[in-house]
Each structure stands twice: as C-alpha cells, then as structure tokens.
N, C-alpha and C positions, 0 to 999 in steps of 0.2 A: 580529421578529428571526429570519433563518434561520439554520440550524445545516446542514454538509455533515459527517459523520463518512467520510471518502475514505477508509478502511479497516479494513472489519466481516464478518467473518467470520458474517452472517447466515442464512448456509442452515446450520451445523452441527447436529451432533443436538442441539445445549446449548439450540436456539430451538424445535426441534420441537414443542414443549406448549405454547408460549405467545407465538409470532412476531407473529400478525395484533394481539394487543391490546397488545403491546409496541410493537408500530409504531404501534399508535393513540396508547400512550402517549410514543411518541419524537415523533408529530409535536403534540401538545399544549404540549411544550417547546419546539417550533421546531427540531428536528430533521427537517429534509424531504427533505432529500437523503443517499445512501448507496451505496458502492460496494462490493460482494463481488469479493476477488481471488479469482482462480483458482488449484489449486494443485494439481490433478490432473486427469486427461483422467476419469476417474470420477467428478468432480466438478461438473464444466463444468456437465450438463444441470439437474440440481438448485438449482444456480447462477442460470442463468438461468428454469428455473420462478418460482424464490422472485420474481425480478426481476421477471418480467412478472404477476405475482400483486398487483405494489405500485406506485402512483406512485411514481416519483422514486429510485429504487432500479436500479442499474447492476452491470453484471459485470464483472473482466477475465478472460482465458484464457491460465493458464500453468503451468509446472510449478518448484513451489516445491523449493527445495534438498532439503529434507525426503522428498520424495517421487521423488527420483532413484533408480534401481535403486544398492544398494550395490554388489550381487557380480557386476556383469557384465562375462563375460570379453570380453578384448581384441578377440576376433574377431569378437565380436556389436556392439560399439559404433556402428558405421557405420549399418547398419539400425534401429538403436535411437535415433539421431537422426535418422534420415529420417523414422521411423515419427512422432516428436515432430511434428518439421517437416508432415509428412502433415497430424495431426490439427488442432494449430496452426490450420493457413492454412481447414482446413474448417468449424473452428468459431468463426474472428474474426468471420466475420460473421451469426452471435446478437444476435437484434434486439437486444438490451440491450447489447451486447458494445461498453465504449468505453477497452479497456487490455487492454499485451499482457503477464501478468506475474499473478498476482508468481511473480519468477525473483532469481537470484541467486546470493550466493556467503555458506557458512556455513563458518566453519573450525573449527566446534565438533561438527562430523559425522563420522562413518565414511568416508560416500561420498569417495573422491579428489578432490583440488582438480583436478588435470585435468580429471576427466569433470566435474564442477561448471561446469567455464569452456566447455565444448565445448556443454552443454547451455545455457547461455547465452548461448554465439554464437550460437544459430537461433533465440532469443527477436529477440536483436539485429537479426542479419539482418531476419527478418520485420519489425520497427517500422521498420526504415528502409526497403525496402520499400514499406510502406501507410504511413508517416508518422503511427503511430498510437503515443502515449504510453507510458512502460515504467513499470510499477510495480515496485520494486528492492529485495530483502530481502540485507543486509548484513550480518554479523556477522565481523568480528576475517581481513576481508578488501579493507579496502579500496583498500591498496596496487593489489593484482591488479587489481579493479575499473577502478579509474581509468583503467590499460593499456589492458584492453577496451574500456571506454567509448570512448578513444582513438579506435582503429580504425575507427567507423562517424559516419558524418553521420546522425545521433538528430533530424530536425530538429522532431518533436513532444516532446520531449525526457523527461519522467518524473518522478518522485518518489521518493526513495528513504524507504521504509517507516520506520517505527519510530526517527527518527534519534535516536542519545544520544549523538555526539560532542563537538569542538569547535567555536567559531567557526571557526577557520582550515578544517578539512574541511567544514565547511558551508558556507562562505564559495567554496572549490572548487568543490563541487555546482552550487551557484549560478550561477557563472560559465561552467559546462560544461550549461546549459539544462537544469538537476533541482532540482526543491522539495525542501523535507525534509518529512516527516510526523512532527508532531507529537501523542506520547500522555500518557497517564501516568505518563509517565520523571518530566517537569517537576512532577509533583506530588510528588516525592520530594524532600524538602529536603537528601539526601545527595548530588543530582545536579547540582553546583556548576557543574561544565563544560558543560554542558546548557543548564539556568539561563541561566547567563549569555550563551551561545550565543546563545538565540531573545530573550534581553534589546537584542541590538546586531546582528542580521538585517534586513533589509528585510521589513517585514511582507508584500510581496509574496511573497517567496521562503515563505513557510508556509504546510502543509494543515493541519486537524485530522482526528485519528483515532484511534481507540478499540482497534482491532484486538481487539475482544470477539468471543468470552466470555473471551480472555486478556488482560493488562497490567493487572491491577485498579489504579486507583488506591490511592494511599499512606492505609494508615485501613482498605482493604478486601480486605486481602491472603485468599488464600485462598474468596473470593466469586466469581461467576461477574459478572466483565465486561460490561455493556450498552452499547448506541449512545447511550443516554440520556445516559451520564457525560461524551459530548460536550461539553454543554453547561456541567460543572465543569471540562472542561481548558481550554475557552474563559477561561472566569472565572479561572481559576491565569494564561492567558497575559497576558490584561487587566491582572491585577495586577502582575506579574512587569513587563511593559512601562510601565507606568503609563499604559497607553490605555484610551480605556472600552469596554464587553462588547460596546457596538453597534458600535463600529468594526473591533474583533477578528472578530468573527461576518459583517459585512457583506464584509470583506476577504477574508477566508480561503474564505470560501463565494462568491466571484467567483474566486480562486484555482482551486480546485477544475472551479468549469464552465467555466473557460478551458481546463484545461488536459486537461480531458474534453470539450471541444468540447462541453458540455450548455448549448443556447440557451433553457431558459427557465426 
C-alpha cells in the first residue's frame, strides 16, 4: 500500500535533526511519495536539495501569501513582480520541480489583497504558460479566487491546499480542474462541513497531505506534524467514506501522480 503526502513542508528547520530516518520511517509505512511547496525564492534551493537527496520526493516553486513583501511602496510594485516572474520561470525547471505554487490568497494577513492577487497573476500566468499544475493556499478568500482563476486556461489545473470548506465550494473546484488537499481538518470531529464534504466528493477529486510539521492531527495538538500521519488521515478518510484504506491509498496516490505528471 502507497501513501503520496502532496503537501510537506520537509526541508524546514523542524526536519533538520532527523529527516533521512524520518523518511526511512515514512516509507516503512508506505509513505513513498512527497511534495515540498515552495514558498520563498530563499527557499527553492534547499527545497530541491532535500528533493534530490531522496527517492520519490518532489518540489514546487512559488511565493506563498506569507512571504509577499507587506510595506511595498506603490512605485516599487511593478519590478517586484517582474523580479518574481524572473526568478519563477528560472527556477521551474529544478530537476525535481513538478508545481508552480504554493501561491495564493490569505485574508487573514497585513499584506493588501491587491498585491496578494497581482502576485498571483504571475504564478497563474506562468502555469498556463508551461501547463504546469498550481498548488493553491486559500484562506477566507475564495470569492476573489474563483474571479482569478476565471481569467486563465489552467489546463494542468491544481490542487488547492489544505481544503476545510463545503461540498458546494468543493464541488466548484472540482468542476474548474482543482483537487482539494486533504489534512487533519477531517480528523477533527468539530469539522462537520468538512466531514461531510470529502464523505459525498468523487474520490477522484482528493490528495492527501499532512502539511507538517504544521496541521497536527486532533489528539496531537501542540506536537510537531510528520508525513508519517499521512497514513492516519488516510485511515480517518476510509472511515469517514466507509471505503477501505487500500482503496483510499491506491486512489488518492494515482491522484497525486496524475496530477504531478509523476510516471512511476
């Protein structure tokens, strides 16, 4: 049985001490596959280090909402997305590199929702472009999103991270060529909407992902996040659907290399 965790933040400093036997121990579980988003141009090479250091282990290249310049003035904007755009289209092609992201839109930040969207049109642009996958960090913006998305023919289309909506917004996704990535929302019995969401999905339309060393599972709050727990959000979705763990695991990990072009 494989396991894909499509979104692990595995180069951080949280893995530094103990990455090679953590991965020894993720793939003893059947965790063999793994993607690291990208989420700073400072972070890319590290990124793909970690990547080419491990079987089965993928990068993407983007700049996460997080890490957009808050205070920049009006007149600097323009070269500040170029410079994005620059580095971008230099470092897609990193041997490991098979997503352009994670990008997106947080409405829980400082930074202006304008520059948030501006910086996401050249994530955009570029996947349409190379026809290369978009990895999509969303929070308490998806009105906006959808607009964007609008605008471009995405035709390798994406995933959007960490989903904890409803069916009906997932059910969207869906329909506009984007998986949702599913974590340790669904292990939270508070998470009704959720729940029931990936209960009545196409198990097509589902990743799994861990997005460790953050989203601890429910039980392990306050603990630092592994790729390993992959293999319990598998087991939460199995049950949740009442399919069994090899069908979940076999699905969702053919999801994943579809939609990373990862042929074997």
């Amino acid at each position: 049985m494989l396991l894909f965790d499509s979104h692990c933040h595995f180069d951080f400093e949280a893995f530094d001490n103990d990455r090679e036997s953590l991965w020894h121990a993720c793939n003893k579980r059947g965790v063999r596959y793994l993607i690291i988003p990208g989420v700073a141009p400072e972070q890319w090479q590290k990124a793909d280090d970690v990547a080419r250091a491990y079987n089965n282990i993928y990068i993407g290249v983007g700049l996460h909402p997080w890490w957009v310049e808050k205070m920049l003035a009006p007149e600097n904007i323009e070269n500040y997305l170029a410079d994005i755009k620059t580095k971008l289209s230099a470092n897609i092609s990193l041997e490991k590199c098979v997503a352009v992201g994670e990008c997106g839109l947080d409405a829980f930040i400082e930074t202006p929702m304008q520059l948030q969207q501006q910086v996401l049109d050249v994530h955009l642009q570029l996947a349409q472009e190379i026809a290369m996958p978009l990895i999509i960090h969303c929070r308490k913006g998806h009105n906006e999103l959808f607009v964007q998305l609008s605008k471009y023919n995405l035709p390798a289309g994406g995933v959007i991270h960490a989903f904890s909506g409803s069916y009906e917004l997932a059910a969207r996704y869906w329909s506009m060529g984007f998986r949702l990535g599913i974590g340790g929302t669904i292990t939270y019995e508070r998470a009704n909407k959720t729940r029931e969401a990936v209960k009545k999905l196409p198990l097509e339309s589902l990743l799994l992902e861990t997005d460790a060393p953050d989203m601890p599972l429910q039980g392990r709050q306050g603990q630092r996040n592994t790729p390993e727990s992959i293999s319990d959000i598998a087991h939460t979705l199995a049950e949740l659907r009442y399919e069994s763990l090899e069908k979940i695991a076999t699905q969702t990990t053919l999801n994943s290399k579809t939609l990373f072009k990862i042929k074997h």
